[in-house]
mmCIF file of the C-alpha atoms, coordinates in Angstrom:
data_MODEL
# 
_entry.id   MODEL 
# 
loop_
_atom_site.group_PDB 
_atom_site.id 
_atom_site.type_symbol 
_atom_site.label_atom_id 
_atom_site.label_alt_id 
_atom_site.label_comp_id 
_atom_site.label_asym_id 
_atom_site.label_entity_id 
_atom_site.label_seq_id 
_atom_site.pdbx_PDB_ins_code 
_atom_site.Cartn_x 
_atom_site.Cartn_y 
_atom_site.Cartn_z 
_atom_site.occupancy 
_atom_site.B_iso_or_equiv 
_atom_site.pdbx_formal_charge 
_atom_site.auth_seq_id 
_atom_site.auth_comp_id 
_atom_site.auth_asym_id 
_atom_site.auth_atom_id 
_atom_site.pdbx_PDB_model_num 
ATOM 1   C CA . UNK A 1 1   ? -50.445 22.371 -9.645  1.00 0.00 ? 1   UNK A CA 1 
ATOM 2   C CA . UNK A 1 2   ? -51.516 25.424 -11.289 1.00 0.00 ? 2   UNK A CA 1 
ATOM 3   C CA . UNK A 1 3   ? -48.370 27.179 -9.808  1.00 0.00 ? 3   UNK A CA 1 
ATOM 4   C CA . UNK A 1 4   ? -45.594 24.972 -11.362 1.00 0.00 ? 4   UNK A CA 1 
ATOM 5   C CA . UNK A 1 5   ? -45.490 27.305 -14.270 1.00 0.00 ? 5   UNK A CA 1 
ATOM 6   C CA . UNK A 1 6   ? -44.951 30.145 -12.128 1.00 0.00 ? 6   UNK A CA 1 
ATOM 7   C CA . UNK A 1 7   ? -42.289 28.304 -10.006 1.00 0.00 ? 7   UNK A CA 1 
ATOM 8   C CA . UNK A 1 8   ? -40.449 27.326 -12.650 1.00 0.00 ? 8   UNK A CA 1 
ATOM 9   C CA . UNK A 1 9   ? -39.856 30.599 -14.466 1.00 0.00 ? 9   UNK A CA 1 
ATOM 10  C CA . UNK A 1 10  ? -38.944 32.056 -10.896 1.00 0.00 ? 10  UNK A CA 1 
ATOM 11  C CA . UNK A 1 11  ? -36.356 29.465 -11.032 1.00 0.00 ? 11  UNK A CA 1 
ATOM 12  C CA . UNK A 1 12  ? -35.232 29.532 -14.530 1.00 0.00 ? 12  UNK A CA 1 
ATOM 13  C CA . UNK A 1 13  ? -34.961 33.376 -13.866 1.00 0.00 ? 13  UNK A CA 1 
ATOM 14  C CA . UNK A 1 14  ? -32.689 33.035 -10.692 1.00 0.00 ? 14  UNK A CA 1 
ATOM 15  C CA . UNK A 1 15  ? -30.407 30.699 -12.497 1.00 0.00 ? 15  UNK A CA 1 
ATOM 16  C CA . UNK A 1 16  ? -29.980 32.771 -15.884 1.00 0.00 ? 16  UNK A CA 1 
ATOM 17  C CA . UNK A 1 17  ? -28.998 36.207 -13.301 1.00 0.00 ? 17  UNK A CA 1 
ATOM 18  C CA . UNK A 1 18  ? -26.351 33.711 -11.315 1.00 0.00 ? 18  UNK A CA 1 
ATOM 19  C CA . UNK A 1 19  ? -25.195 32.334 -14.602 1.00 0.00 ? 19  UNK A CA 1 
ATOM 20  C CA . UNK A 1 20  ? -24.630 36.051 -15.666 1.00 0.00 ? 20  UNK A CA 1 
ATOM 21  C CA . UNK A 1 21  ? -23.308 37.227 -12.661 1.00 0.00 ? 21  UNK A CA 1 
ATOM 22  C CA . UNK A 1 22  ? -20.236 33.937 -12.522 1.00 0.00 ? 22  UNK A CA 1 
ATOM 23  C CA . UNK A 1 23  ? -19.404 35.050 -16.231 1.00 0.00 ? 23  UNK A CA 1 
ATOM 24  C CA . UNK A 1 24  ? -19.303 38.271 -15.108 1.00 0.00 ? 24  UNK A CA 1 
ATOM 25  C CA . UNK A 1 25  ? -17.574 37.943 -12.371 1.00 0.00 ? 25  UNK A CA 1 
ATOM 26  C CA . UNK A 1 26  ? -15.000 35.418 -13.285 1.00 0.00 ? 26  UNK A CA 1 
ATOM 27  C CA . UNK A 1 27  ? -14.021 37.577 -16.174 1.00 0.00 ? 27  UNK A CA 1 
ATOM 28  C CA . UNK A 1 28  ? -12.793 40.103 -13.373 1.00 0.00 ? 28  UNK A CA 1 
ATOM 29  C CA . UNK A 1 29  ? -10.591 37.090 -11.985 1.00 0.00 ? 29  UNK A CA 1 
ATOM 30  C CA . UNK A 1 30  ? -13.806 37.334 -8.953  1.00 0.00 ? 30  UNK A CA 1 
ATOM 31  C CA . UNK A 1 31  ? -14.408 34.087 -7.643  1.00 0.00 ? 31  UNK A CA 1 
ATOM 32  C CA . UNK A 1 32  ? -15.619 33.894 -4.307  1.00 0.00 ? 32  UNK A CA 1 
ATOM 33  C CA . UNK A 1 33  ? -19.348 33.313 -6.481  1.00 0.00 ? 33  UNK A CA 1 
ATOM 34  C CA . UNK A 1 34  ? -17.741 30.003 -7.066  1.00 0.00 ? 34  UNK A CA 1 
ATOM 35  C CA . UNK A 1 35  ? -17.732 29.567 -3.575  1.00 0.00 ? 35  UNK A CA 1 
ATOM 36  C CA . UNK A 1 36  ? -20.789 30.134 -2.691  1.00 0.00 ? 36  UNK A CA 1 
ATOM 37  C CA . UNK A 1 37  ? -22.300 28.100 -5.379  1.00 0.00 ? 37  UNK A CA 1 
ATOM 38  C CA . UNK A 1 38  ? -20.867 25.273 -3.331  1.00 0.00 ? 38  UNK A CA 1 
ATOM 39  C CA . UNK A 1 39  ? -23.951 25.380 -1.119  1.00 0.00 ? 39  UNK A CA 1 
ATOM 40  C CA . UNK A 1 40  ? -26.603 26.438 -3.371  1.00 0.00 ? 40  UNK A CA 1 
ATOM 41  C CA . UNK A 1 41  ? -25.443 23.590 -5.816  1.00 0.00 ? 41  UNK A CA 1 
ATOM 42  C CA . UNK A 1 42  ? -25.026 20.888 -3.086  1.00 0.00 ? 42  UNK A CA 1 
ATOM 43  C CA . UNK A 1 43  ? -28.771 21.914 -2.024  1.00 0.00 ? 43  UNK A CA 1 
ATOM 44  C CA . UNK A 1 44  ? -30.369 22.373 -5.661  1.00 0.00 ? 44  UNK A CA 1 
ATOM 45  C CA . UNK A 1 45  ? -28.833 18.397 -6.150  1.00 0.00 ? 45  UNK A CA 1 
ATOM 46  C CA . UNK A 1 46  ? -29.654 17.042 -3.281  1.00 0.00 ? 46  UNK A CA 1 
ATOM 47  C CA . UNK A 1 47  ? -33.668 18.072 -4.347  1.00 0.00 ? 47  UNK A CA 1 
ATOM 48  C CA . UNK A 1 48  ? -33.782 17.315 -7.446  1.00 0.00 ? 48  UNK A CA 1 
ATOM 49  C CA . UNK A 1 49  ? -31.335 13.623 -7.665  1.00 0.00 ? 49  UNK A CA 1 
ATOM 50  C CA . UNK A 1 50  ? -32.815 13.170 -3.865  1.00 0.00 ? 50  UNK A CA 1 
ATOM 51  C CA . UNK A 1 51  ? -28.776 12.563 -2.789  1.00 0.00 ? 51  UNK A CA 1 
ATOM 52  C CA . UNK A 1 52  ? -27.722 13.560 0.591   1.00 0.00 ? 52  UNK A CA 1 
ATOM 53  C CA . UNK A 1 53  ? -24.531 15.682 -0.296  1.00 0.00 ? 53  UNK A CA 1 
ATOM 54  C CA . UNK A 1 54  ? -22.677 17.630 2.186   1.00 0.00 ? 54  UNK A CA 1 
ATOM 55  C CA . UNK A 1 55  ? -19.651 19.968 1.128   1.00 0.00 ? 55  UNK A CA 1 
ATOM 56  C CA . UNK A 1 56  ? -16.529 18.698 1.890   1.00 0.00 ? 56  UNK A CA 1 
ATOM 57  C CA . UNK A 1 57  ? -14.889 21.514 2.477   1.00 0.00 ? 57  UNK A CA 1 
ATOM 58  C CA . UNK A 1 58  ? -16.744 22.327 5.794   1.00 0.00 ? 58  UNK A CA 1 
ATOM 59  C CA . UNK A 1 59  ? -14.749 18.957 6.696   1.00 0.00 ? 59  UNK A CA 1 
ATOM 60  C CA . UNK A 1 60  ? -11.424 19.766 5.191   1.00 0.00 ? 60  UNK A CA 1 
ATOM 61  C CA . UNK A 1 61  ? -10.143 22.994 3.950   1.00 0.00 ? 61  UNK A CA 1 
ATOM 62  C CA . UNK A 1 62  ? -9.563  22.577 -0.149  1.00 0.00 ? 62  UNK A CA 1 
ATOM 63  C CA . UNK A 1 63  ? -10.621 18.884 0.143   1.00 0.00 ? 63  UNK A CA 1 
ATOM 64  C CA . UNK A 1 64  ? -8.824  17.303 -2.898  1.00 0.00 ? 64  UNK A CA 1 
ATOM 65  C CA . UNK A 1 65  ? -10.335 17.135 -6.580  1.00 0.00 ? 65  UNK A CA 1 
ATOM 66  C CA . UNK A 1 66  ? -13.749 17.729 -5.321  1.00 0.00 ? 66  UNK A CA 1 
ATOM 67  C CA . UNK A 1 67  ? -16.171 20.338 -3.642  1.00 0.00 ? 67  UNK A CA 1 
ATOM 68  C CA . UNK A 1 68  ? -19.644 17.698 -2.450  1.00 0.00 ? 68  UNK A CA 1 
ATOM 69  C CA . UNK A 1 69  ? -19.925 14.134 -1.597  1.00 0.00 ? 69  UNK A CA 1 
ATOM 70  C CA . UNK A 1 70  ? -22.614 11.683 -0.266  1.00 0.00 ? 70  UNK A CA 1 
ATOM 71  C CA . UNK A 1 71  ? -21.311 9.170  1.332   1.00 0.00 ? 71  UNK A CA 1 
ATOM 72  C CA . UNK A 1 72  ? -24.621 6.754  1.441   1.00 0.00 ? 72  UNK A CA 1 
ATOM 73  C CA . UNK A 1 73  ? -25.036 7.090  -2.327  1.00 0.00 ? 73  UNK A CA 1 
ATOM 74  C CA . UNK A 1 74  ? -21.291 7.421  -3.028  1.00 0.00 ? 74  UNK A CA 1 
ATOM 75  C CA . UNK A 1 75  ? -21.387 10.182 -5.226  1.00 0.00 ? 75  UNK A CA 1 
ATOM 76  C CA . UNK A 1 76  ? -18.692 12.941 -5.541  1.00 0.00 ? 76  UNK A CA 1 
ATOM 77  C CA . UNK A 1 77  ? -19.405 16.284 -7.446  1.00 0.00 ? 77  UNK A CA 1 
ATOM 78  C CA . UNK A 1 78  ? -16.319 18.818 -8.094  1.00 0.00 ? 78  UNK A CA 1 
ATOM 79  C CA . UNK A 1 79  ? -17.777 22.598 -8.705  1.00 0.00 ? 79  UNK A CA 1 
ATOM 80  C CA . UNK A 1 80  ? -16.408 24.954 -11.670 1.00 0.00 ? 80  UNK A CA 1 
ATOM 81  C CA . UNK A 1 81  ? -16.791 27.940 -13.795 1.00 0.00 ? 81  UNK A CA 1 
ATOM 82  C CA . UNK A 1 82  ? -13.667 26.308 -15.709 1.00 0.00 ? 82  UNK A CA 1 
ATOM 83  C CA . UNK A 1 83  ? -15.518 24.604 -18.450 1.00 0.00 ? 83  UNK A CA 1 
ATOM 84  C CA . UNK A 1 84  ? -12.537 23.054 -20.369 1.00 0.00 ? 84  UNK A CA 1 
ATOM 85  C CA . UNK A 1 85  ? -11.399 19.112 -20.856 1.00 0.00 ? 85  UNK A CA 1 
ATOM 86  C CA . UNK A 1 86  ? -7.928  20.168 -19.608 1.00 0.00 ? 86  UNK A CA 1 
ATOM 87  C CA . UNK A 1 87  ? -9.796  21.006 -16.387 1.00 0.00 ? 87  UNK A CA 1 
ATOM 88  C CA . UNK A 1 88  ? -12.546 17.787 -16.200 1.00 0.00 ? 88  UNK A CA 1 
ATOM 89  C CA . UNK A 1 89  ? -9.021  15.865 -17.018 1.00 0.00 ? 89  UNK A CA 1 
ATOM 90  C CA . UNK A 1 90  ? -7.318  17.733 -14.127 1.00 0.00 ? 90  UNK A CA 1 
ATOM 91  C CA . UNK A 1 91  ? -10.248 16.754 -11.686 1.00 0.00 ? 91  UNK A CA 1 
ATOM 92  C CA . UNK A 1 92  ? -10.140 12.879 -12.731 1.00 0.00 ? 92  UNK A CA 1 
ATOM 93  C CA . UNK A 1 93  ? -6.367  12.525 -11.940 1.00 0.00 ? 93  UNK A CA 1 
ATOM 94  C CA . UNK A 1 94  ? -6.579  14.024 -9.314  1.00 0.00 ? 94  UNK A CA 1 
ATOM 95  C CA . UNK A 1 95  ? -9.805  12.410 -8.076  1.00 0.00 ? 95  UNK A CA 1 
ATOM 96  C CA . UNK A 1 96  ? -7.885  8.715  -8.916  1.00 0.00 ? 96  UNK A CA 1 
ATOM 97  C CA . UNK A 1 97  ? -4.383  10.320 -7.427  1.00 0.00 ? 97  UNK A CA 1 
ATOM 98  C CA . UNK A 1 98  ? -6.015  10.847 -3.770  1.00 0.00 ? 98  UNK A CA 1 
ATOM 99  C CA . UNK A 1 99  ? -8.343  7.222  -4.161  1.00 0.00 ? 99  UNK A CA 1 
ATOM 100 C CA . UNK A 1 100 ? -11.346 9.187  -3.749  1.00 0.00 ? 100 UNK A CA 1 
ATOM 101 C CA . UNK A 1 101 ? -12.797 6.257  -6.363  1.00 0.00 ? 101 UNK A CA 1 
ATOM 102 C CA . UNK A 1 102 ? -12.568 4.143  -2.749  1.00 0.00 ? 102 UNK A CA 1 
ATOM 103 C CA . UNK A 1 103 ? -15.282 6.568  -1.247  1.00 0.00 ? 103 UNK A CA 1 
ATOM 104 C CA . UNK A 1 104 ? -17.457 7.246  -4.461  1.00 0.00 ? 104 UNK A CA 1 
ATOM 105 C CA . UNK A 1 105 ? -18.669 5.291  -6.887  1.00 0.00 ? 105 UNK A CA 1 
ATOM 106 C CA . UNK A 1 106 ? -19.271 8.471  -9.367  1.00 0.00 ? 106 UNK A CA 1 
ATOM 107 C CA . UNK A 1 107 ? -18.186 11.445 -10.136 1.00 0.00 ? 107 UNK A CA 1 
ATOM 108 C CA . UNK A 1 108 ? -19.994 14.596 -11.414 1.00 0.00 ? 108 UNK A CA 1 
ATOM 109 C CA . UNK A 1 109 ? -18.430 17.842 -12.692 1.00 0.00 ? 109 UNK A CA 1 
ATOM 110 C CA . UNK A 1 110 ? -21.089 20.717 -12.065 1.00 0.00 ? 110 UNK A CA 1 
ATOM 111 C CA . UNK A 1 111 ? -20.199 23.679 -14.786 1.00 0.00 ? 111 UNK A CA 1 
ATOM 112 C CA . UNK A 1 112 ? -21.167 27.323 -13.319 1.00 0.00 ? 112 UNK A CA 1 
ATOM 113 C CA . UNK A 1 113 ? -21.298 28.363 -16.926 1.00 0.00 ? 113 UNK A CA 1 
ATOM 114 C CA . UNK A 1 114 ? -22.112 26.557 -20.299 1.00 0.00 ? 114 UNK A CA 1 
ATOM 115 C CA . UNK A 1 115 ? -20.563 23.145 -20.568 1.00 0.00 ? 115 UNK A CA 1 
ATOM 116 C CA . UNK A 1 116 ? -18.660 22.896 -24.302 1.00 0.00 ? 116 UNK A CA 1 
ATOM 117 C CA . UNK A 1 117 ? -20.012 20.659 -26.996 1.00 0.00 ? 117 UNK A CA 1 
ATOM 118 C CA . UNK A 1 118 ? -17.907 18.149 -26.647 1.00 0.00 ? 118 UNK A CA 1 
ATOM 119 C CA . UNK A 1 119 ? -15.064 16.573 -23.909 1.00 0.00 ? 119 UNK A CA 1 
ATOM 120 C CA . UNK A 1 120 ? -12.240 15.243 -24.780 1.00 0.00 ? 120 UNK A CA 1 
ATOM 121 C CA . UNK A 1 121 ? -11.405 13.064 -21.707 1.00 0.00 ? 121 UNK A CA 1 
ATOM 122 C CA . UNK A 1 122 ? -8.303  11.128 -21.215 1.00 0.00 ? 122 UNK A CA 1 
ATOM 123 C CA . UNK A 1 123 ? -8.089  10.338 -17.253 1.00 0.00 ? 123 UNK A CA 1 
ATOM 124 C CA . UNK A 1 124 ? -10.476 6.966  -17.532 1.00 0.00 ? 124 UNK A CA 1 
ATOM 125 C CA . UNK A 1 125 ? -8.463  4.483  -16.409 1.00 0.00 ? 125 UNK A CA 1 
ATOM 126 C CA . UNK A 1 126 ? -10.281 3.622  -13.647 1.00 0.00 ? 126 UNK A CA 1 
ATOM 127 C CA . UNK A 1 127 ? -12.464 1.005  -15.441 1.00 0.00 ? 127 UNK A CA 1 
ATOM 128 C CA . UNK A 1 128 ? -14.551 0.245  -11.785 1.00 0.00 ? 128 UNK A CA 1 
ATOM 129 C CA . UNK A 1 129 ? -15.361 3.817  -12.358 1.00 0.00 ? 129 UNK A CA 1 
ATOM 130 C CA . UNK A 1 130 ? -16.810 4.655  -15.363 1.00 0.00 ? 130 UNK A CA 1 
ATOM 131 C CA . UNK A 1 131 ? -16.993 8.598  -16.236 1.00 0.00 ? 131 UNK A CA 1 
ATOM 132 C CA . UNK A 1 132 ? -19.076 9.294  -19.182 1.00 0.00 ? 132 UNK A CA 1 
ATOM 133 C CA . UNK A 1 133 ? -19.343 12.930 -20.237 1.00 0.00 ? 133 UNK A CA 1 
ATOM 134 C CA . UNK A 1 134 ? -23.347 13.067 -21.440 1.00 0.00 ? 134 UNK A CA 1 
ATOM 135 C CA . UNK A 1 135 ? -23.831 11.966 -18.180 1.00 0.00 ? 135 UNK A CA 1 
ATOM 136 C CA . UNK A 1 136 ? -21.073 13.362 -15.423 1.00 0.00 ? 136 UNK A CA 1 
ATOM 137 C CA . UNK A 1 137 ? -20.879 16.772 -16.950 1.00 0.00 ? 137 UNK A CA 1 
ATOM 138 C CA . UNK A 1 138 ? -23.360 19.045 -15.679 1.00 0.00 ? 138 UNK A CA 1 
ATOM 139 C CA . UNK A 1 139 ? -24.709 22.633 -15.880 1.00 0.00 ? 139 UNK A CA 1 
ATOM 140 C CA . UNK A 1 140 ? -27.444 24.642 -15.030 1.00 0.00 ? 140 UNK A CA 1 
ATOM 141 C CA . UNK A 1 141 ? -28.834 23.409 -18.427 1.00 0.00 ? 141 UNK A CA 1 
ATOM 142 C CA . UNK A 1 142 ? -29.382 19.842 -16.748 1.00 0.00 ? 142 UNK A CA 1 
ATOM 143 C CA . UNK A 1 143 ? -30.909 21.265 -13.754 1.00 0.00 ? 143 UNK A CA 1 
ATOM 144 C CA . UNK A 1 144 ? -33.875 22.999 -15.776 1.00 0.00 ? 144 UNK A CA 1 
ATOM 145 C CA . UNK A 1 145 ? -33.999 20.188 -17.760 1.00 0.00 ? 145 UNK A CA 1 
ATOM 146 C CA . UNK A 1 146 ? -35.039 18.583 -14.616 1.00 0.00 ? 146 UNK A CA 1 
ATOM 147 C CA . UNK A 1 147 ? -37.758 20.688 -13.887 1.00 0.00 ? 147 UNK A CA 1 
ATOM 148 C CA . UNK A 1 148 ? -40.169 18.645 -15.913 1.00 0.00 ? 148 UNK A CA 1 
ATOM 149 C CA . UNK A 1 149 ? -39.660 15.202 -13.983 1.00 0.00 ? 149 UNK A CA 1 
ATOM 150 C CA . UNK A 1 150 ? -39.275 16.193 -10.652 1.00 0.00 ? 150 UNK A CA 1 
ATOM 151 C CA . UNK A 1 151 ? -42.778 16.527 -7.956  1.00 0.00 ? 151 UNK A CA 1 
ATOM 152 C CA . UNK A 1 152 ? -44.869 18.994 -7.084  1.00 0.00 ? 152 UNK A CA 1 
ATOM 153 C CA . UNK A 1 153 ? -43.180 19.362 -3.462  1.00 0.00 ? 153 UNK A CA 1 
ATOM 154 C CA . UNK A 1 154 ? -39.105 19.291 -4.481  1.00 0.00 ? 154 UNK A CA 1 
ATOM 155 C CA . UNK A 1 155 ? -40.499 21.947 -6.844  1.00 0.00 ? 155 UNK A CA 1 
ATOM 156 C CA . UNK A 1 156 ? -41.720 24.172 -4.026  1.00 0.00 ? 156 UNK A CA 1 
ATOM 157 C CA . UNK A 1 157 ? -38.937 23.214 -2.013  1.00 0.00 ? 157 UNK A CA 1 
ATOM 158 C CA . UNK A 1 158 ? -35.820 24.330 -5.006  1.00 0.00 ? 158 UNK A CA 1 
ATOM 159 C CA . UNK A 1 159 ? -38.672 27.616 -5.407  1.00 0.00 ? 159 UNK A CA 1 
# 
């Protein structure tokens, strides 16, 4: 126990030099970070929600509207440094257009950089599937956050 500090800030570290290195990068038009993140993302979530994603692109080359999925718990997660409405928007038409919403029971849009303030989202007409922006946006922000309430031994194991 005395070690979660020390975990922690090893963790919080790693995550502030990949945030700085996607803004970075992404700013050059560099994306194959994005990539990448697919795999570090899917394993970071599946720790700390305990979900059992696998990315669906290993299955199907540019899968549509989204990057991760667990089919037991029925959640879908679409990966992006894009952080705009326009783009969350994009994914949830999309997501609807291909009846992914017949696999997965939520979605999740991970942001690789700072989610906005605010959303302004207008692709909810699936009412079976709610998509509420506190909740279904994430960042790196909500992964720290998560620090606090997760055990000693998914600690270790995201260290």
């Amino acid at each position: 126990m005395i070690n979660s500090g020390r975990f922690k800030e090893f963790i919080i570290e790693k995550i502030a030099l990949l945030k700085t290195e996607i803004t970075f990068l992404t700013k050059k038009g560099l994306n194959n970070e994005n990539l990448h993140c697919e795999f570090l993302i899917k394993n970071i979530l599946n720790i700390i929600y305990d979900w059992e994603l696998v990315n669906l692109n290993t299955i199907k080359s540019n899968y549509p509207s989204i990057d991760l999925g667990d089919f037991a718990n029925r959640v879908a997660i679409q990966i992006t440094s894009t952080k705009t409405s326009e783009k969350v928007n994009y994914t949830l038409k999309k997501f609807f257009e291909y009846n992914l919403n017949s696999d997965f029971d939520e979605l999740f849009v991970f942001i690789l950089k700072d989610k906005q303030g605010s959303y302004t989202i207008t692709e909810k007409q699936n009412t079976l599937m709610p998509f509420d922006e506190s909740k279904h946006i994430l960042d790196f922000s909500d992964i720290l956050n998560k620090l606090d309430t997760i055990d000693e031994e998914n600690l270790i194991r995201l260290y």
